[in-house]
N, C-alpha and C positions, 0 to 999 in steps of 0.2 A: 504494500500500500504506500502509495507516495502522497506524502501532503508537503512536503517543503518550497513546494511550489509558492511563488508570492500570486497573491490575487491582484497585485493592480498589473500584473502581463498579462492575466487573463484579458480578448478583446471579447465583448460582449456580441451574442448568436443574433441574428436577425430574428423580428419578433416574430414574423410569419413561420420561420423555420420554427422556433421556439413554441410556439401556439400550436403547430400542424404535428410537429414530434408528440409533444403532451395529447392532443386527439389521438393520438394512433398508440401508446402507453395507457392499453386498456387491461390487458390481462397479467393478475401475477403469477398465477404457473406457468406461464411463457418466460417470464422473468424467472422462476424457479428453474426450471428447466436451461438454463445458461448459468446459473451461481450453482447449483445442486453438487458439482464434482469439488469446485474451489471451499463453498460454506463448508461441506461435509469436512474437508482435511484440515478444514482447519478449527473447527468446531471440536472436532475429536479429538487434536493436540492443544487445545485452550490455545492456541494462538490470539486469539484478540483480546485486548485491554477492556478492564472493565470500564466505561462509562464514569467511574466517583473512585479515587481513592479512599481509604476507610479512614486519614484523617480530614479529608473534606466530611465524609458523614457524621464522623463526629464533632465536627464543629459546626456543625449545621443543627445536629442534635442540641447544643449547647443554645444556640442562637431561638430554635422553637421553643424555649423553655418559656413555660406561661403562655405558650398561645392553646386556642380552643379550637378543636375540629368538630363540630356542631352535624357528629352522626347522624342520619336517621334511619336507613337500610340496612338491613343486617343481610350478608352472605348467605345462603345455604347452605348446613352441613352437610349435605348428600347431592350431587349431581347426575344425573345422568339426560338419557334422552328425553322424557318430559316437560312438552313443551313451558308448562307452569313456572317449573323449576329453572329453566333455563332463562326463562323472560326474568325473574327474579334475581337471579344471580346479576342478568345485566343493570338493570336496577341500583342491584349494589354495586355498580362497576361504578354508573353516570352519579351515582349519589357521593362514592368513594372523590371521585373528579372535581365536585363541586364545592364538597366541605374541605378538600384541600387547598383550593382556589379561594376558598371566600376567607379560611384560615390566615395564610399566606400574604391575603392583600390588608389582611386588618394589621399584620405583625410588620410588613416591610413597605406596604404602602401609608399605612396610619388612615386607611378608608378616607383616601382623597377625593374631596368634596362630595363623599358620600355615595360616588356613582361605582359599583360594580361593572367592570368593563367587560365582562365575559360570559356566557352561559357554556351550558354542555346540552348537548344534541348526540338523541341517538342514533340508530339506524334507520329510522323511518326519517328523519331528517338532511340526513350528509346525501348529496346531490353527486354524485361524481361515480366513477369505476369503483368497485369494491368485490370484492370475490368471495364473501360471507356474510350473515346478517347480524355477527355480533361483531360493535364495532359503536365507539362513542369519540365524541373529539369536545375541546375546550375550542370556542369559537370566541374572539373580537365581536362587539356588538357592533350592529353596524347600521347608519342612519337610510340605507336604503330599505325599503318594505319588501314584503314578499316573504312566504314560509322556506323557502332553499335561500340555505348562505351559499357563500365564494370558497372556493379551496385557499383564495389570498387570506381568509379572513379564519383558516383553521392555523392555531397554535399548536396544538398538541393533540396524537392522535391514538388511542389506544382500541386496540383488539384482543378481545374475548376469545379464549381456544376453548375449544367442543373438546381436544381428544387426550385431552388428563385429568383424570379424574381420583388420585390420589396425591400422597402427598410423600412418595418414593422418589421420586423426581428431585426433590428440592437439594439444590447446591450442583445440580449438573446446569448443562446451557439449555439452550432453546430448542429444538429440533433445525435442520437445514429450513425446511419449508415452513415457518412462523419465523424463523429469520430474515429469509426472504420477501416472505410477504412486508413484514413490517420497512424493508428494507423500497420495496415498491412504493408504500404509502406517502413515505420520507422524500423519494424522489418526487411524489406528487406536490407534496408540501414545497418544496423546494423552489421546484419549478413555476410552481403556482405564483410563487412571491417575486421570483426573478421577472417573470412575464411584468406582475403588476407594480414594480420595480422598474422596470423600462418603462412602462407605457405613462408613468407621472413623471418621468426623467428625473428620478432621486437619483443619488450618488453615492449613497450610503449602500453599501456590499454586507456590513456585519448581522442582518437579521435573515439574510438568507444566504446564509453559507450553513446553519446547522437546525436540525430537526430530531426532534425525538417519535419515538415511537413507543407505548406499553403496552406490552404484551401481560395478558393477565390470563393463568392457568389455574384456573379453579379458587383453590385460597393463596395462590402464591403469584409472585408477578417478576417479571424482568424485566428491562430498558436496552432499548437500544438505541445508538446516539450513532447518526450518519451526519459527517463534516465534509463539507467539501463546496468549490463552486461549478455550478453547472455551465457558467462560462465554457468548461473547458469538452462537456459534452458533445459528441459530432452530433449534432441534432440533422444534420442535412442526407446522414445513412439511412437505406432504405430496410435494413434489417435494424429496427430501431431497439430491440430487446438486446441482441448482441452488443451493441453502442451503448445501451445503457449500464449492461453488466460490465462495459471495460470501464466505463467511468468510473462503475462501484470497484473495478479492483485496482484501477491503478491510479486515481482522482481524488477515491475519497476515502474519511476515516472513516471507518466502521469499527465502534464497539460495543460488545454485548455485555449485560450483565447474567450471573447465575441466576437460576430462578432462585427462588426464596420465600420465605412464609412470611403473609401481611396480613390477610384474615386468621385470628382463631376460629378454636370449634362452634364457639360461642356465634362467630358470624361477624364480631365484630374486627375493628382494624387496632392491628398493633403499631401506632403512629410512630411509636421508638424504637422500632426494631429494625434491621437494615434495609428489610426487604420492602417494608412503606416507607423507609428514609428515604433510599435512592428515586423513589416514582415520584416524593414528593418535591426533590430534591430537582430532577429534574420536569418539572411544575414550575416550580418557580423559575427554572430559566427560561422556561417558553414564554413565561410572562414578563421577564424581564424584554424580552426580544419584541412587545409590545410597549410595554413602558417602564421607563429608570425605574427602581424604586427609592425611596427617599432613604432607607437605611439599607445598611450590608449586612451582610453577614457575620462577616468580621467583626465589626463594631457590635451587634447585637453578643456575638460569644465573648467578646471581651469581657462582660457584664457579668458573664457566665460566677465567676470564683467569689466576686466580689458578693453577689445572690446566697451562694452557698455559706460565706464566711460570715453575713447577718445570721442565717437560717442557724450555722453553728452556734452563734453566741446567744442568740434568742435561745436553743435546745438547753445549751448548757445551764442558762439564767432561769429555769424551769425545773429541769434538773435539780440545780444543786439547792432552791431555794436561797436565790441572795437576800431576803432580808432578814431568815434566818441563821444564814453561815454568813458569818463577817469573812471567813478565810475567802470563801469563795465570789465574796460580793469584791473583795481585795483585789483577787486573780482576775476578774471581770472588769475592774477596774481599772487596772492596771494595761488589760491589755488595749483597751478602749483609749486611752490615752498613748501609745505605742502607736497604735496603726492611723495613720490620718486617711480622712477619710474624702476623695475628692470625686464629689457629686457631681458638678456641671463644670467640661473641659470644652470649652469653646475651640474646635479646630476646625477652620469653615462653619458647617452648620453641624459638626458633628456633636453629639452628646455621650461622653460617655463615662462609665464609672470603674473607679481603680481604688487598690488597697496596697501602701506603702507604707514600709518601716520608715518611719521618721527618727534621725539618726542627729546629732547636733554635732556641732567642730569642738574637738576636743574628744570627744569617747573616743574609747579604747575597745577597738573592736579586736576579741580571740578567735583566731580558723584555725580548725580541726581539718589537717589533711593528714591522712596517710598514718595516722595515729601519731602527730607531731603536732604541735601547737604553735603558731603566732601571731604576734600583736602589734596590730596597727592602729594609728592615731589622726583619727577623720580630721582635715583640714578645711575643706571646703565642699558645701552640698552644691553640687552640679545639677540635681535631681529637676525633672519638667513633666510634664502634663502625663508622659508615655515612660520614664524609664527612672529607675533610681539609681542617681550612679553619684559618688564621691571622692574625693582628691583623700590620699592619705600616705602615710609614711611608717615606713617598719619600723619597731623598737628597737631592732638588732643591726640595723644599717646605719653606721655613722655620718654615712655622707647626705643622709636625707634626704634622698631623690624620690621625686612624689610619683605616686602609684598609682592609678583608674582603681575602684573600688566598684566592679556591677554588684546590687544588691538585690537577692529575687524576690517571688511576691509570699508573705505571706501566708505560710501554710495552714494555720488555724489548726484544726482539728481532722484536716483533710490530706487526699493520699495524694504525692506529689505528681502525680498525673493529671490532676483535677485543676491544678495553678492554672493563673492568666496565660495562655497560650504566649502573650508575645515575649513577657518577662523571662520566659521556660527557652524561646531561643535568643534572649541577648545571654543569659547566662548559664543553665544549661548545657543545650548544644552549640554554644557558642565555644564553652570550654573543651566539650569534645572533639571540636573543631580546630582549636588549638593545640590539641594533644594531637592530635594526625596530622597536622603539620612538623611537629617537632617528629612523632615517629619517621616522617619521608624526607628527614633532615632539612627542612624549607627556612631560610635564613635572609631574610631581607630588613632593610632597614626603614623601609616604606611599609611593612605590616608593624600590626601592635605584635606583641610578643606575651606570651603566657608568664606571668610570675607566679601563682600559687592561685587552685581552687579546691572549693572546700564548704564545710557547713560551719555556722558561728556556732561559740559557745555562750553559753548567758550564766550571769554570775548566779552564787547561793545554788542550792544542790537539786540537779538534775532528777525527774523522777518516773524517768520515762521508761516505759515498761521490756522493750527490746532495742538490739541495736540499730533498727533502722525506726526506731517508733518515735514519739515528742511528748513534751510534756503540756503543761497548761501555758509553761512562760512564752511571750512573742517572739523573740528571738532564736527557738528551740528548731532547730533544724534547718533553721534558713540558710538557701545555697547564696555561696558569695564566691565572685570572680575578679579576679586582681591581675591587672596587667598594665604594662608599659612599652609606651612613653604618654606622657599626661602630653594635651592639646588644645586646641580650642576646634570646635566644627566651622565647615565654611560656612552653615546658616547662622549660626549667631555674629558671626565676619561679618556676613553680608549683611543681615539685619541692621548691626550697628555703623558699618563703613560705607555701603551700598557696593555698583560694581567695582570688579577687583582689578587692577592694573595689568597689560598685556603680561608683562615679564612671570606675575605672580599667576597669569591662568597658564601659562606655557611650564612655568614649575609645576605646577599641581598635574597638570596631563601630564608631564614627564614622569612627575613619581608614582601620580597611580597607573599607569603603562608599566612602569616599571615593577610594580606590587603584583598587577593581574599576571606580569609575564612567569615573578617570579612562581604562584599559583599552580598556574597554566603548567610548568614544568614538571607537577607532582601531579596533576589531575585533579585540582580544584577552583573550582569559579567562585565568584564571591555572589552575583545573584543578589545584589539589594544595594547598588550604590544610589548613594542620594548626598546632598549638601551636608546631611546631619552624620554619615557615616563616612565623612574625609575629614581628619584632622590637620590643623597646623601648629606644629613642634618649633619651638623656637630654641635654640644651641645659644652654649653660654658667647662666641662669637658675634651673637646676635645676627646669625642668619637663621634662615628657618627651611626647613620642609615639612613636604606634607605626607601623612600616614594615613592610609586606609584601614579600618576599624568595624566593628559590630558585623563580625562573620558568620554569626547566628544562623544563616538563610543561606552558607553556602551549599554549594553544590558538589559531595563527594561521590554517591554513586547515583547512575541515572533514576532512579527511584524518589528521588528528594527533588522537591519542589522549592521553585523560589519564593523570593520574596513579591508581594503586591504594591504597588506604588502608580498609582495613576501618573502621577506626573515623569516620573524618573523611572519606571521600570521599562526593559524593552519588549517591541511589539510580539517576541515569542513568546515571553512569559506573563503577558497581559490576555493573549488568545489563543493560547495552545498549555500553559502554566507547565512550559518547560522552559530548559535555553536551548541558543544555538549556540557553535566557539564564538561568536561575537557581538552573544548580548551584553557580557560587562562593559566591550567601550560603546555600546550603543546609548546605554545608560551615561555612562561617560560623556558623552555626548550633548544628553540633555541639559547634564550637571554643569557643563562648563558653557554651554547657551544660559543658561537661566540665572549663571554669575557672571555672562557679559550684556544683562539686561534685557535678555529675551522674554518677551510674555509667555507663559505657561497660564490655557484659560483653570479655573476652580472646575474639572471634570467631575459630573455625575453619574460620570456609569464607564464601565472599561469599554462600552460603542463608540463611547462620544471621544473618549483617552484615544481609542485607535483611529476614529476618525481624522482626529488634530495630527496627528504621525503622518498618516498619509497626504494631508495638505499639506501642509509642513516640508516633508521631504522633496512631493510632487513640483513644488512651487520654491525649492532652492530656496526658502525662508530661514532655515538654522545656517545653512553655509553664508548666505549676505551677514548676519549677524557677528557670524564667529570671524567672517574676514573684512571686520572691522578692528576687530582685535589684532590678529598677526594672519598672514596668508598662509602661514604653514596649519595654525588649527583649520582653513577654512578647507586646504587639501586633506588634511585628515579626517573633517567631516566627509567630505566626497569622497571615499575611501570607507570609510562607515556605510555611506548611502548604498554602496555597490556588494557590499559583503554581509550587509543586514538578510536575514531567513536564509542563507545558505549556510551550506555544511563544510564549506570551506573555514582553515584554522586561520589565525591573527599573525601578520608577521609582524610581532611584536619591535625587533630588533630593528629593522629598518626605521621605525619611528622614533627608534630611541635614539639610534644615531641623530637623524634630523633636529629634533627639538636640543640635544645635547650643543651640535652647533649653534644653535639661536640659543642659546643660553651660556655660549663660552665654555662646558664642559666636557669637550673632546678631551684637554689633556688631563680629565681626572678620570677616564672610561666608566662612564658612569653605568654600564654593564657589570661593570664588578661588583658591584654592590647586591645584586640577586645574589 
């Protein structure tokens, strides 16, 4: 399957062709009957990727917490040929579809202006080719009259199987032909919006390059998610079934999920459970593919710990009776005064709520590593909206060189899997990240470098029950990561200074080029640059470089996922939530546009993030900016521009040479330094 293709070389099908292909794309066992040999082989060796990794499901788990799915159909425990039964179960399919939908829009849209944009429509309603009569879709409402919608105006489209009727199945794939078919449907979908997509002459490609499909098997269900742009379809073959299966094998993504249980016996739906996560899951993207929603995901789960960490102290305050037990009204009080508590974080229009050790300059913070103990001396709280981080110095270092102090989130009463997700990779796997760099011997003087990680101790006597267990005090377990060289970021620079002088953005590409190469040598990307994760080091010389920081996000094997960042992530990991070799200078890129006074708009949704990229690019907009600055960053954009979504690697070195020259330091070989 090839997707590395870029969509704007896609040249868009003539609409006649396009509309006369789609008439003639009726049957899908014709469509079966050309994927049947390909599905089969690779159905049988789980070749295709699932649709959701299981930490998107479980952050999405996190993020529906407190929303309501306002049931009213229950499944049937028994299936079989009985027309009754049969109509019933579909029933619960169209009801399953709605309370997800009306869920979803209360939780991410905040029921905007009150109007429900959607219904679900059964089989007596969907107007088009279909090859079975069970079969529901979430449909856009739409101000034209008439009982038949538009295929433009189906989101999301799921089909009912007749031919499982247990629950033996569950955790294998789909059959070839329920893959298939849904795979037919997808094309419908696709093509549907592409057509009506030309004919208003939008320009916007991001809502119809993907479609989902659910397939539901009695009480269990699967997704299947077809990526691709039908630009590249030969629509003008007159064996239009074989043309569209090339498309599907070598144009677009296809992937399935296992089936899985979503109804119980009972009939009802297990909203938590993976097999209604992933259906619901991908629900909300159809609907995001009709409109932003006002909150993310992310933001919704960040809330996630902070929910739990009242719920704990509420439980414990119940528990222990504090106005009975002074010990325990003590502990409760104590801890309440420890963790600050920050309700409303104004970033854009974001809201969100976080739990941080509040730490003052002066304490003496003890880490437990490796069953060794030591002690530092907080200097200065660095700490902001998103990250707890502070300046400090070892007790046993006489030269007093200050140290980054990440400090994580507050564990309460809770298992450390359950922490703020982002806190868990600045510190965390940020540390593990740092420890595999030192194991693949990586030694640069543009990365931060690991000094000690570890859990704090907290003073007076420990009372916790195992060695990996905590006690009641706030401080009990908390992970903390310590690394050097202490810096300032280029957003608080740039906040305070505005744009940065040519010489100073040509230093900072030179040394983070120089960080990523050094990286790049061991097989790791960094996968999250931004303004706030480039440092600048100032030497007692009083010259300075700059250091790239907050590894939390990188990328050591293909399985791990980047970092999210509307403004500063690059276009692979914004619409595909992978890299290529050359999303970090893509990022790069942005970072050093946006510090020579580039506009970056406040984006609403990763459509509108991809959108700006592709004018942006299209229209030489980041290159006019950057060569204003120096003509060497403006060749290096253009250089970016041409290796962005390919699989080609960075010639780091050539670049480095370049900017070394414009900076004077050919005769320090500023390659040595990797």
């Amino acid at each position: 399957m090839n997707t590395s293709g870029s969509n704007i070389d896609a040249v868009d099908p003539d609409i006649g062709d396009l509309e006369d292909f789609l008439k003639r794309l009726v049957d899908s066992k014709a469509l079966h009957m050309e994927l049947k040999s390909w599905l089969e082989e690779r159905l049988s060796t789980k070749v295709f990727d699932e649709p959701f990794k299981l930490e998107e499901l479980y952050q999405f788990d996190h993020a529906l917490e407190g929303t309501s799915f306002s049931q009213v159909l229950r499944m049937p425990s028994v299936l079989n040929s009985d027309p009754s039964l049969v109509a019933e179960a579909c029933l619960a399919v169209e009801d399953f579809l709605y309370s997800a939908a009306q869920g979803l829009w209360s939780t991410f849209w905040h029921n905007e202006n009150n109007n429900f944009p959607f219904f679900v429509a059964g089989t007596h309603k969907i107007n088009g080719p279909h090859g079975g009569p069970y079969c529901a879709a979430l449909v856009e409402r739409s101000d034209e009259k008439g009982d038949d919608m538009l295929w433009e105006h189906i989101y999301e489209f799921v089909l009912v199987g007749d031919d499982i009727d247990d629950g033996a199945l569950y955790g294998s794939f789909p059959s070839s032909t329920q893959v298939s078919q849904a795979v037919f449907y997808a094309l419908q979908l696709l093509l549907s919006k592409k057509l009506s997509q030309l004919r208003s002459h939008t320009t916007s490609n991001q809502n119809v390059l993907t479609a989902f499909v659910l397939l539901v098997h009695f009480q269990g269900g699967s997704v299947v998610k077809v990526k691709g742009d039908v630009s590249k379809l030969e629509t003008t073959n007159a064996q239009v079934y074989h043309s569209a299966a090339t498309w599907v094998q070598q144009y677009a993504n296809l992937t399935v999920s296992a089936i899985d249980k979503v109804w119980n016996k009972f009939g009802s739906v297990n909203w938590h459970d993976v097999g209604a996560l992933q259906m619901v899951l991908a629900t909300f993207h159809c609907m995001e593919q009709c409109r932003a929603p006002k909150t993310s995901i992310t933001e919704l789960s960040a809330q996630h710990s902070f929910r739990l960490l009242q719920r704990a102290e509420q439980r414990r305050l119940e528990i222990n009776g504090s106005g009975n037990n002074p010990v325990a009204a003590a502990s409760v009080s104590e801890i309440q005064e420890e963790i600050e508590e920050i309700q409303e974080v104004d970033s854009g229009s974001t809201t969100k709520l976080l739990t941080f050790l509040k730490i003052e300059p002066g304490t003496v913070l003890w880490l437990e590593e490796s069953h060794e103990k030591k002690g530092f001396e907080v200097h200065e709280d660095l700490s902001d909206s998103t990250h707890s981080i502070y300046t400090a110095v070892a007790l046993d270092d006489e030269s007093k060189e200050l140290l980054n102090v990440y400090v994580g989130a507050h564990p309460g009463q809770l298992e450390p899997s359950w922490e703020d997700m982002g806190t868990w990779y600045q510190v965390q796997r940020q540390a593990r990240v740092l420890k595999v760099m030192k194991q693949r011997t990586l030694s640069s003087k543009y990365i931060h470098t690991l000094v000690h990680s570890g859990e704090l101790l907290h003073p007076g006597l420990c009372t916790k029950q195992s060695l990996k267990g905590r006690c009641d005090h706030p401080w009990c377990g908390v992970p903390v990561l310590i690394t050097s060289p202490v810096g300032e970021s280029l957003q608080r620079i740039f906040s305070r200074d505005g744009i940065l002088p040519p010489m100073e953005l040509l230093k900072c590409c030179h040394d983070c080029l120089s960080a990523l190469r050094s990286a790049q040598l061991v097989g790791i990307q960094h996968a999250n640059i931004s303004p706030d994760h480039v440092v600048r080091v100032k030497e007692a010389s009083c010259d300075s470089y700059y250091v790239l920081v907050d590894w939390g996000h990188a990328i050591l094997e293909e399985k791990d996922s980047p970092g999210t960042n509307l403004k500063f992530s690059s276009s692979d990991a914004l619409q595909e939530g992978r890299t290529c070799p050359a999303s970090d200078i893509e990022s790069l890129i942005y970072v050093l546009f946006y510090l020579c006074g580039g506009i970056l708009p406040q984006f609403d949704s990763i459509e509108s993030a991809l959108q700006w990229r592709v004018r942006a690019w299209t229209r030489r907009a980041i290159q006019q900016v950057l060569g204003e600055a120096s003509i060497v960053l403006k060749a290096f954009a253009d250089y970016v521009d041409n290796l962005c979504a390919t699989p080609y690697s960075v010639d780091y070195d050539i670049w480095l040479r370049r900017l070394s020259r414009v900076l004077g330091r050919e005769g320090s070989s500023s390659l040595q330094h990797d």
